[in-house]
PDB file of N, CA, C and O in Angstrom, chain B, residues numbered from 101:
ATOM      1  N   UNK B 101       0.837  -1.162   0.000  1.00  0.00           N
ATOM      2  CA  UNK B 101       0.000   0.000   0.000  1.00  0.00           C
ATOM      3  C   UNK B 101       0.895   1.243   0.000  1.00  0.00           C
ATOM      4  O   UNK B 101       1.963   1.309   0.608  1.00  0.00           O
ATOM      5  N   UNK B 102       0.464   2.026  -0.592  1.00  0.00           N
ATOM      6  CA  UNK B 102       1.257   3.331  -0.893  1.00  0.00           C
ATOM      7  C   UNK B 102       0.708   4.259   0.018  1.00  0.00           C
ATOM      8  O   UNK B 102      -0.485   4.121   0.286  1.00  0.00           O
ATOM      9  N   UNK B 103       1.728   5.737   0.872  1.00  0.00           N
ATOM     10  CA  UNK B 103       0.964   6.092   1.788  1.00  0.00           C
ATOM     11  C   UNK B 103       2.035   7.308   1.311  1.00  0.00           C
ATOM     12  O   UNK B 103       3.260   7.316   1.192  1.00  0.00           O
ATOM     13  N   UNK B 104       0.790   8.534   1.050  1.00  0.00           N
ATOM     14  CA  UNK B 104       1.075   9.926   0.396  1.00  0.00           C
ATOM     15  C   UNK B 104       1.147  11.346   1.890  1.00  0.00           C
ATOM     16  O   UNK B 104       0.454  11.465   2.900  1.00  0.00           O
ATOM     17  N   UNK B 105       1.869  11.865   1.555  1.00  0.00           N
ATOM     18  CA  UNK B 105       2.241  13.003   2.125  1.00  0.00           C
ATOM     19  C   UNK B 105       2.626  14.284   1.057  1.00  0.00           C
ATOM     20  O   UNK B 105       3.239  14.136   0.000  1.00  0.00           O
ATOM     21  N   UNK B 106       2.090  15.629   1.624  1.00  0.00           N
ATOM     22  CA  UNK B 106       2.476  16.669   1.225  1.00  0.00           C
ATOM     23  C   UNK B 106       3.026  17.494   1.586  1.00  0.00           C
ATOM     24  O   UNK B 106       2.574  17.831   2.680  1.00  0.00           O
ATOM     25  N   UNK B 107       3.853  18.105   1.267  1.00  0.00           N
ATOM     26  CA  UNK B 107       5.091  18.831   2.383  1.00  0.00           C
ATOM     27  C   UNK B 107       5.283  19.939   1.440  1.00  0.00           C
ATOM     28  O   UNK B 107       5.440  19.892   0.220  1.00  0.00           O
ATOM     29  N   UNK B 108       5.233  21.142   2.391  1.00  0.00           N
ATOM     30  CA  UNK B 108       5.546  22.522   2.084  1.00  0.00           C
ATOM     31  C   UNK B 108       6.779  22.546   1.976  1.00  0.00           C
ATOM     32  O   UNK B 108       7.372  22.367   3.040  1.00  0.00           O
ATOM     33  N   UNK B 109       7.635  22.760   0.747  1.00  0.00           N
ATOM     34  CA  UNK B 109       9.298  22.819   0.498  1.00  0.00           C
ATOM     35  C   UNK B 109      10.106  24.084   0.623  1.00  0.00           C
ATOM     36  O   UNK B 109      11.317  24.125   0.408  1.00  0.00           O
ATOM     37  N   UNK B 110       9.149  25.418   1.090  1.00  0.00           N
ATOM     38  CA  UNK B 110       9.715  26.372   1.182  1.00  0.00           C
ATOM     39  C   UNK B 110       8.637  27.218   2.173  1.00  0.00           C
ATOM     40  O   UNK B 110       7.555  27.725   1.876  1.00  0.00           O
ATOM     41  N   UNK B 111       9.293  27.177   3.354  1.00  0.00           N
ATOM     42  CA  UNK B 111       7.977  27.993   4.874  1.00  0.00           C
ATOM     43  C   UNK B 111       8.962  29.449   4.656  1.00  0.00           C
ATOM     44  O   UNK B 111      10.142  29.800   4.653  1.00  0.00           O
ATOM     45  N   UNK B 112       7.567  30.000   4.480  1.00  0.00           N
ATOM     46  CA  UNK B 112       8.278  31.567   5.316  1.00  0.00           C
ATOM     47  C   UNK B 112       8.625  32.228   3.859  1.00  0.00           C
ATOM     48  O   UNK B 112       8.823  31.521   2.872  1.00  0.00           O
ATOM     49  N   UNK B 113       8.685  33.797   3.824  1.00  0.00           N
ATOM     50  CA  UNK B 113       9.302  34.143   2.973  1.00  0.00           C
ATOM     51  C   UNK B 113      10.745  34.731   2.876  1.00  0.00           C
ATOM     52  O   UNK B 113      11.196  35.084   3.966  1.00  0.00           O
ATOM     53  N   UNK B 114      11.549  34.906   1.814  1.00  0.00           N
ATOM     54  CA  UNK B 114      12.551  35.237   1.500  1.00  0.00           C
ATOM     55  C   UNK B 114      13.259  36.157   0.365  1.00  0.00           C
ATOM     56  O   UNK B 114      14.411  36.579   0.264  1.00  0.00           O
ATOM     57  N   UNK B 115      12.263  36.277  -0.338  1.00  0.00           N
ATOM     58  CA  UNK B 115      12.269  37.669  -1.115  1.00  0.00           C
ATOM     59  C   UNK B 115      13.846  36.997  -2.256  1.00  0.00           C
ATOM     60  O   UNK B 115      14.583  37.726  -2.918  1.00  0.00           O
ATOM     61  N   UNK B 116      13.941  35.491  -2.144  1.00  0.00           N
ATOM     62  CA  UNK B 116      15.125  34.898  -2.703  1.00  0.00           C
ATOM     63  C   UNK B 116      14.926  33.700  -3.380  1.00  0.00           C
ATOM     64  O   UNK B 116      14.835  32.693  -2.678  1.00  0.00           O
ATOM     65  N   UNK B 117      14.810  33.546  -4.971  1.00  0.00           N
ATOM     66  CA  UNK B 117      14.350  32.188  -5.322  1.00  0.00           C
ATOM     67  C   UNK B 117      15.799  31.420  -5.164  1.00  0.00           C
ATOM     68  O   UNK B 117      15.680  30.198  -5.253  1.00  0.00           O
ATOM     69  N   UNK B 118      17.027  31.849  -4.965  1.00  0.00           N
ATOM     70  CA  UNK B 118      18.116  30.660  -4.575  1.00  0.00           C
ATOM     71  C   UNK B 118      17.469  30.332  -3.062  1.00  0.00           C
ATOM     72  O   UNK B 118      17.674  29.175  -2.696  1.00  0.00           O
ATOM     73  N   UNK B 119      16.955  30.912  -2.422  1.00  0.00           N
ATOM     74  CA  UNK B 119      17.210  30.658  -1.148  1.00  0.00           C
ATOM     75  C   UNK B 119      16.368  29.704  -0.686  1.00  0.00           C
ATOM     76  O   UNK B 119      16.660  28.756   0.044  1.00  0.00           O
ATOM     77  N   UNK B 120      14.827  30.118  -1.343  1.00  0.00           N
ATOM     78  CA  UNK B 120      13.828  28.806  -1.470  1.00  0.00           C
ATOM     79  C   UNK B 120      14.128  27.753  -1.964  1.00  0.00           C
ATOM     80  O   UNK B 120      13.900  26.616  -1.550  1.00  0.00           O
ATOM     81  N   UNK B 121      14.711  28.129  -2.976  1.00  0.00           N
ATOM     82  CA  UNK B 121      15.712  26.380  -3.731  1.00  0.00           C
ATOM     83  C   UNK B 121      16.106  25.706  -2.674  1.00  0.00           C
ATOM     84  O   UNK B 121      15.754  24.550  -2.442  1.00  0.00           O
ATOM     85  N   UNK B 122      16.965  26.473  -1.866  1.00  0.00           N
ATOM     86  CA  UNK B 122      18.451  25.830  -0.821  1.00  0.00           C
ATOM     87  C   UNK B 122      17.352  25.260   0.151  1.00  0.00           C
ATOM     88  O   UNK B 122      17.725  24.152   0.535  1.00  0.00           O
ATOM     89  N   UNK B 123      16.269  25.569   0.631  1.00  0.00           N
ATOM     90  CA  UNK B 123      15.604  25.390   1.729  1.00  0.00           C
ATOM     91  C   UNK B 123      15.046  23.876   1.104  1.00  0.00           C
ATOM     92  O   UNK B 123      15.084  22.815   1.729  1.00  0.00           O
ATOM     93  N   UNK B 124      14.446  24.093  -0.496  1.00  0.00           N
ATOM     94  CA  UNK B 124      13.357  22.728  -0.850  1.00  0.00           C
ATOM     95  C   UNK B 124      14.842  21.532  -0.961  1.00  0.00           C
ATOM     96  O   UNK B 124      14.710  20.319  -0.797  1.00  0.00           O
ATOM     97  N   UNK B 125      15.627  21.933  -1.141  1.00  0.00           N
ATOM     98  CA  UNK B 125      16.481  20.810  -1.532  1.00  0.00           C
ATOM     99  C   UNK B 125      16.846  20.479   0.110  1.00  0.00           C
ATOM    100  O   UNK B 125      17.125  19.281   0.076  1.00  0.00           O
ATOM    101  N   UNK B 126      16.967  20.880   1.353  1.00  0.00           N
ATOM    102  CA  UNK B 126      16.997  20.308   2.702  1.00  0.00           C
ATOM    103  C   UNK B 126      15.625  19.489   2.685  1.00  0.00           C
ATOM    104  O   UNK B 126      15.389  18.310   2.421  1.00  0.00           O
ATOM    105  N   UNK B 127      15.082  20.198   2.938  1.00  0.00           N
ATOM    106  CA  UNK B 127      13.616  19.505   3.369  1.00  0.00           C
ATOM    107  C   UNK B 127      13.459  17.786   2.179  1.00  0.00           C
ATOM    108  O   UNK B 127      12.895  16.731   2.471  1.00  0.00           O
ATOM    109  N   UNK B 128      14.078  18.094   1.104  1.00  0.00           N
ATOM    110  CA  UNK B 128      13.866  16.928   0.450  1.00  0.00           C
ATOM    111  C   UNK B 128      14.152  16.147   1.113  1.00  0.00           C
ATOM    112  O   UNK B 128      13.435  15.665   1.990  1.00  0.00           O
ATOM    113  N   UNK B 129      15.433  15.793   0.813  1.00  0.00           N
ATOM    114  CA  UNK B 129      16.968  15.265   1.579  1.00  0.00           C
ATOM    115  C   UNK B 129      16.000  14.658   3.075  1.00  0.00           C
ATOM    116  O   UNK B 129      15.666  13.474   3.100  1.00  0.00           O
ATOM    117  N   UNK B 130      15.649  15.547   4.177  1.00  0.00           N
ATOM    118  CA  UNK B 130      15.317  15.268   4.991  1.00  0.00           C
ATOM    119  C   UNK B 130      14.435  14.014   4.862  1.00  0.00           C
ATOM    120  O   UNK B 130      14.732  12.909   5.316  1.00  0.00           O
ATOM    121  N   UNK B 131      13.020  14.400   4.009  1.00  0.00           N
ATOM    122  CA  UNK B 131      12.272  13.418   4.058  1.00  0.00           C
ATOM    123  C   UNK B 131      12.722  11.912   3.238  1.00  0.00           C
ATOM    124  O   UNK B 131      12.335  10.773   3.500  1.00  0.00           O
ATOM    125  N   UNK B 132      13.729  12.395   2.105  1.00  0.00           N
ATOM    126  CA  UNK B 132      14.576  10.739   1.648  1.00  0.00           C
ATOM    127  C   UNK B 132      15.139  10.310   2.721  1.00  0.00           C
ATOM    128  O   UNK B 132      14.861   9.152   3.031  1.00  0.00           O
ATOM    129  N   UNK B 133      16.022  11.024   3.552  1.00  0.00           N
ATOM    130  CA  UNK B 133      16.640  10.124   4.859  1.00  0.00           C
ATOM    131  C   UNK B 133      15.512   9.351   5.518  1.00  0.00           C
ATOM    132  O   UNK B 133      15.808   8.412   6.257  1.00  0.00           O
ATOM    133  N   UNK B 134      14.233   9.675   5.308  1.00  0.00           N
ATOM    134  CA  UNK B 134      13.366   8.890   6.486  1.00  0.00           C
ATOM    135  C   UNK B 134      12.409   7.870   5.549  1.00  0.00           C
ATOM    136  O   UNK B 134      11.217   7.595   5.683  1.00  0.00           O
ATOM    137  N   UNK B 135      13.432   7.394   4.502  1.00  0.00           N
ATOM    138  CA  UNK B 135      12.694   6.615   3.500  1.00  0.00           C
ATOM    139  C   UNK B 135      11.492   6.798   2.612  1.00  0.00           C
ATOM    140  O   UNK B 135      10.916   5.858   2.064  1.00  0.00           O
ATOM    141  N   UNK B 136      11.114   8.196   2.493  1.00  0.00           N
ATOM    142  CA  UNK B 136      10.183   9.133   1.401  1.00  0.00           C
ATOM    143  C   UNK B 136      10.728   8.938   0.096  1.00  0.00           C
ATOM    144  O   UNK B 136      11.912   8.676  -0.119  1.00  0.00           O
ATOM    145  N   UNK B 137       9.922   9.060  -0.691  1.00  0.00           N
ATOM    146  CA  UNK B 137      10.214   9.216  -2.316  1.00  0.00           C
ATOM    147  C   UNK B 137       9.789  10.524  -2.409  1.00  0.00           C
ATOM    148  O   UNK B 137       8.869  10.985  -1.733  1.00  0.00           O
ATOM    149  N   UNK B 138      10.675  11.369  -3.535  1.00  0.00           N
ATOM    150  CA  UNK B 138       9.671  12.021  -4.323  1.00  0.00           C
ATOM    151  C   UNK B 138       9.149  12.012  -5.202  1.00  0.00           C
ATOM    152  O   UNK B 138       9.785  11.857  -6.244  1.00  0.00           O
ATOM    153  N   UNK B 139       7.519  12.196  -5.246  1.00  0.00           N
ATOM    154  CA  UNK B 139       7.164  11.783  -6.605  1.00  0.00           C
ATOM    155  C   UNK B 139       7.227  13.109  -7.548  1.00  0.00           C
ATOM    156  O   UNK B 139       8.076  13.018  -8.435  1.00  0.00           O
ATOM    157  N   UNK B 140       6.587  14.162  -7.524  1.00  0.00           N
ATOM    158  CA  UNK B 140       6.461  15.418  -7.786  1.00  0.00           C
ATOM    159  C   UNK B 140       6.379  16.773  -6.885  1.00  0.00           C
ATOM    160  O   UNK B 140       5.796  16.948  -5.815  1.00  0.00           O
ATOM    161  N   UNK B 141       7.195  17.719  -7.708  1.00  0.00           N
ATOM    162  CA  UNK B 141       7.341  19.127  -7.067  1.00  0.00           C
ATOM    163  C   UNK B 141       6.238  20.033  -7.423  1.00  0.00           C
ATOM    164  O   UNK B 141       6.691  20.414  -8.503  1.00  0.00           O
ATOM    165  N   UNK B 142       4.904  20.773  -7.276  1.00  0.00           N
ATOM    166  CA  UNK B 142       4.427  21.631  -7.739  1.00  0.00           C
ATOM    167  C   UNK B 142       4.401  23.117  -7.134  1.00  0.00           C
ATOM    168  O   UNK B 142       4.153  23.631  -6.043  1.00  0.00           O
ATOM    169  N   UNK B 143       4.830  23.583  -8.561  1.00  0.00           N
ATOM    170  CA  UNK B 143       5.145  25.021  -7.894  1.00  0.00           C
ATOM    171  C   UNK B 143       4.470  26.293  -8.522  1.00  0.00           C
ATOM    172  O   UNK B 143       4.481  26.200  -9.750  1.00  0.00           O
ATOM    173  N   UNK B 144       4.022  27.180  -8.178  1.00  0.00           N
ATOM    174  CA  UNK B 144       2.621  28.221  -8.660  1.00  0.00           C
ATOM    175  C   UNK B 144       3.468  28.810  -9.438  1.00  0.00           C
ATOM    176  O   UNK B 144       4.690  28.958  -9.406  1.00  0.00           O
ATOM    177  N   UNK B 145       2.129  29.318 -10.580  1.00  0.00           N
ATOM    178  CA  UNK B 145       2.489  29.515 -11.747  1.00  0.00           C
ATOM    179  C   UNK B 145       3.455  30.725 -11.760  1.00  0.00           C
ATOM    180  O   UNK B 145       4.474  30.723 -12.450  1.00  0.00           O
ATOM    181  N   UNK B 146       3.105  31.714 -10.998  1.00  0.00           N
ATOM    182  CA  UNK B 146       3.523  33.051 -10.673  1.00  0.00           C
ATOM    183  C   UNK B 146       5.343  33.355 -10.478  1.00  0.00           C
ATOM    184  O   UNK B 146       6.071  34.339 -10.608  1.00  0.00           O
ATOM    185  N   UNK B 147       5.529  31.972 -10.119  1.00  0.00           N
ATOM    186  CA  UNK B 147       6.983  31.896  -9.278  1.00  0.00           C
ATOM    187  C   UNK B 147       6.951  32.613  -7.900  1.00  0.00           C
ATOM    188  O   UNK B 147       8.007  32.791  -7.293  1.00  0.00           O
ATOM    189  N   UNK B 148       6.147  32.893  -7.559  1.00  0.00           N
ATOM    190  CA  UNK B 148       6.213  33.073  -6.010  1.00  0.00           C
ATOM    191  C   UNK B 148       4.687  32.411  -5.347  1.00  0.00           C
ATOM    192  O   UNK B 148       3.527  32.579  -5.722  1.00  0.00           O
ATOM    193  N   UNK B 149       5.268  31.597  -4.204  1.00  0.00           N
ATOM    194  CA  UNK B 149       4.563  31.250  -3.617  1.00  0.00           C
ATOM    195  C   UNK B 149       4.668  29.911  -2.989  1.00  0.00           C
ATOM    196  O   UNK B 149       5.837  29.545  -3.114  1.00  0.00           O
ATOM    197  N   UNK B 150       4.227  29.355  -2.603  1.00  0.00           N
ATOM    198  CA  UNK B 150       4.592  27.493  -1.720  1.00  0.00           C
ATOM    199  C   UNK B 150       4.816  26.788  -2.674  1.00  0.00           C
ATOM    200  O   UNK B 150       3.881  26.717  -3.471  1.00  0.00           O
ATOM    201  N   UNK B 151       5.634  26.272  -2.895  1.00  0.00           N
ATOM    202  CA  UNK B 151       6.284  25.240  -3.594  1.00  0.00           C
ATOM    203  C   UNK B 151       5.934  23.592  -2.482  1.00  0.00           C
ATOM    204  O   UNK B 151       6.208  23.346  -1.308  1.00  0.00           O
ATOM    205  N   UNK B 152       5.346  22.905  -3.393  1.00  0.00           N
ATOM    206  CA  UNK B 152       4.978  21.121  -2.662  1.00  0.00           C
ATOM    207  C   UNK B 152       5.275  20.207  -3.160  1.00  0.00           C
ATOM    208  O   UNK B 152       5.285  19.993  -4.372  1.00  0.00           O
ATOM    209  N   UNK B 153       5.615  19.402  -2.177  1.00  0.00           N
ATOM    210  CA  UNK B 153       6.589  18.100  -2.667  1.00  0.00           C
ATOM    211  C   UNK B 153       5.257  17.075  -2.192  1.00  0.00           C
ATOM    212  O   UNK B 153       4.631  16.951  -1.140  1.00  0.00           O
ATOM    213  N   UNK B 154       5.170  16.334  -3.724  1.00  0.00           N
ATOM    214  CA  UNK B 154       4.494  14.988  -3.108  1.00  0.00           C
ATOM    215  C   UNK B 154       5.352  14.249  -2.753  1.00  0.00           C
ATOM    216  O   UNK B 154       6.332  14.259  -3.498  1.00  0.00           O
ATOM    217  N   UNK B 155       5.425  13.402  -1.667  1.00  0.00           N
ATOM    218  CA  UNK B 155       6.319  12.514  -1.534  1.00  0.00           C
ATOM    219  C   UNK B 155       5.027  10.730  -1.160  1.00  0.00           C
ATOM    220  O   UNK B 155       3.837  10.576  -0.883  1.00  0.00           O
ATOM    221  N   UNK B 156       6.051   9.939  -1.358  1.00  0.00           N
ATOM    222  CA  UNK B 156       5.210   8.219  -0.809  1.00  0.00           C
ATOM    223  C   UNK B 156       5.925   7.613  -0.290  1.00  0.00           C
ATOM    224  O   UNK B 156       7.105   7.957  -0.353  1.00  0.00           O
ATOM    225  N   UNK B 157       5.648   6.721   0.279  1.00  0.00           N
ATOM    226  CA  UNK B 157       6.634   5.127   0.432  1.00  0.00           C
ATOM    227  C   UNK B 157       5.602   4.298   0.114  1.00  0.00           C
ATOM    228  O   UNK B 157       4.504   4.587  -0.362  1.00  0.00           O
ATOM    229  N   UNK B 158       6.023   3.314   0.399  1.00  0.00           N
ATOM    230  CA  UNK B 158       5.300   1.941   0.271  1.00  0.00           C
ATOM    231  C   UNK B 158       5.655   0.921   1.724  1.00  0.00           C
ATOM    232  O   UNK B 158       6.622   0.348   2.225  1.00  0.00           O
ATOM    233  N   UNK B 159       4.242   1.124   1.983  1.00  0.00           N
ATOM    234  CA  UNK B 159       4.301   0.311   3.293  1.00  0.00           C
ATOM    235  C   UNK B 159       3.455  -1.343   3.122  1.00  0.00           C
ATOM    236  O   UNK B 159       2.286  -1.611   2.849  1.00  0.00           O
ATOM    237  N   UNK B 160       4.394  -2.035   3.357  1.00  0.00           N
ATOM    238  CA  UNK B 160       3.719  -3.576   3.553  1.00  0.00           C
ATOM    239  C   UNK B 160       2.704  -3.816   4.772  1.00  0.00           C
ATOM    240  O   UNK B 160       3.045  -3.329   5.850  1.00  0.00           O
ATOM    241  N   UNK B 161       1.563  -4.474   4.715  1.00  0.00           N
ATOM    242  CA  UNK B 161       0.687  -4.926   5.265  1.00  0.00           C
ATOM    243  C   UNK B 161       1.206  -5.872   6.297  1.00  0.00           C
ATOM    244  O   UNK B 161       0.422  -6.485   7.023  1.00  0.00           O
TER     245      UNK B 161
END
């Protein structure tokens, strides 16, 4: 069974698209260390605004 999470990849603002980068690429990282995938990044059309990481695993019964 597959078990989905959504995670905000960039909290807070920063008035810095490197800086939101630097932040989504921790938070990734973080959730792969705890055995997360990512499946997809969606990010608003505008370029500013919450950027979300779907992430899954797969958990056995």
């Amino acid at each position: 069974m597959k078990e989905y999470k959504l995670v905000y990849l960039n909290k807070g603002i920063k008035f810095s698209r490197d800086k939101d980068l630097q932040q989504a690429e921790e938070i990734i990282n973080q959730y792969a260390s705890e055995g997360w995938e990512l499946q997809e990044i969606t990010a608003p059309a505008d370029g500013m605004g919450a950027m979300i990481g779907v992430f899954f695993r797969v958990r056995k019964l």
